[in-house]
N, C-alpha and C positions, 0 to 999 in steps of 0.2 A: 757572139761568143761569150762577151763577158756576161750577159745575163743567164745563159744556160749554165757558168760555174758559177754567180752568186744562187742559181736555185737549186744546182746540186749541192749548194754549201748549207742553203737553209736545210735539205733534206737529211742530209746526213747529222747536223745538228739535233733535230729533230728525232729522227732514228736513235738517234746515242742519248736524248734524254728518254726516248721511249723504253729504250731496251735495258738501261741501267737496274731497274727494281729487277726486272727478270733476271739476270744474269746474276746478281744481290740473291735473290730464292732459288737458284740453281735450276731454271724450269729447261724444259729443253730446246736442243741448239735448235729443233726445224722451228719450233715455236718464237724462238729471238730471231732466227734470220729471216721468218715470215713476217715479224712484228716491223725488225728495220725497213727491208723489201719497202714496207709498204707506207713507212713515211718516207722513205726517200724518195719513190714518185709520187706521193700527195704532194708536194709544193708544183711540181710540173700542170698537175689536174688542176687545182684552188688558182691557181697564177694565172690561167688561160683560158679560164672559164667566164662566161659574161654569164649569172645567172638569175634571170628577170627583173635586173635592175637592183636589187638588193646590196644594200649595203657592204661596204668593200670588208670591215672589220667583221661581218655576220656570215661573208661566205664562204670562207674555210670553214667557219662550226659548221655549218650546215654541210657541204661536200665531205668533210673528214667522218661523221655521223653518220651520213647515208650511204659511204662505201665502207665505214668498218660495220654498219648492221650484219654482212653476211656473217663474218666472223665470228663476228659476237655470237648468234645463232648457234655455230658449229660450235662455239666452244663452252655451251649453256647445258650445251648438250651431257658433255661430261661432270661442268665445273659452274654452278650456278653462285658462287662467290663471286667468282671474278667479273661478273658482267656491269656492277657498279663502277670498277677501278677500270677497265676499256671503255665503257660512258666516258668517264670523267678524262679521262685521256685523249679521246678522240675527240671532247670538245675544247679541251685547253689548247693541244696542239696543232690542231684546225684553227685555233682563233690564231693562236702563235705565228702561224704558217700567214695567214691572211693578212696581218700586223707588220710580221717582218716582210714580205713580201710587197707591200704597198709603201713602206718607208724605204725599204733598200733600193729597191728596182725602180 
């Protein structure tokens, strides 16, 4: 029990540095509650994943990158700016995720 509230704690963490610039540029609410959504179960994914031996601090970059690709896609679509600044997010906070998660838990 206490690990599934320290990973819901990292996610929501997570979530709330993710979504802070958004809410800052007034984007829209489906587009923050899609953004948080989806760091708050990335620590659950990156935390319980064994993924071919890789490095403990390399695979949340790697799992956070590979599940925000779709996104990014969809949202290239309209908004080819933004596709640098969700890179850069999805590997910071992947690495984050992976970091905190191997030091708390």
């Amino acid at each position: 029990m206490k690990t599934i509230l320290l990973t819901a704690l990292i996610g929501i963490i997570a979530g709330v540095i993710d979504i802070l610039p958004m809410v800052k540029m007034k984007l829209d609410k489906y587009a923050i509650s899609s953004a948080f959504i989806f760091y708050f179960i990335m620590p659950f994914i990156i935390l319980n994943i064994d993924l071919f031996k890789i490095a403990w601090w390399l695979k949340g970059c790697v799992i956070a990158l590979a599940l925000a690709i779709p996104v990014i896609i969809i949202v290239a679509k309209e908004d080819k700016k933004s596709i640098p600044p969700m890179v850069v997010m999805s590997v910071v906070l992947g690495t984050l995720i992976g970091v905190a998660g191997h030091f708390i838990l």
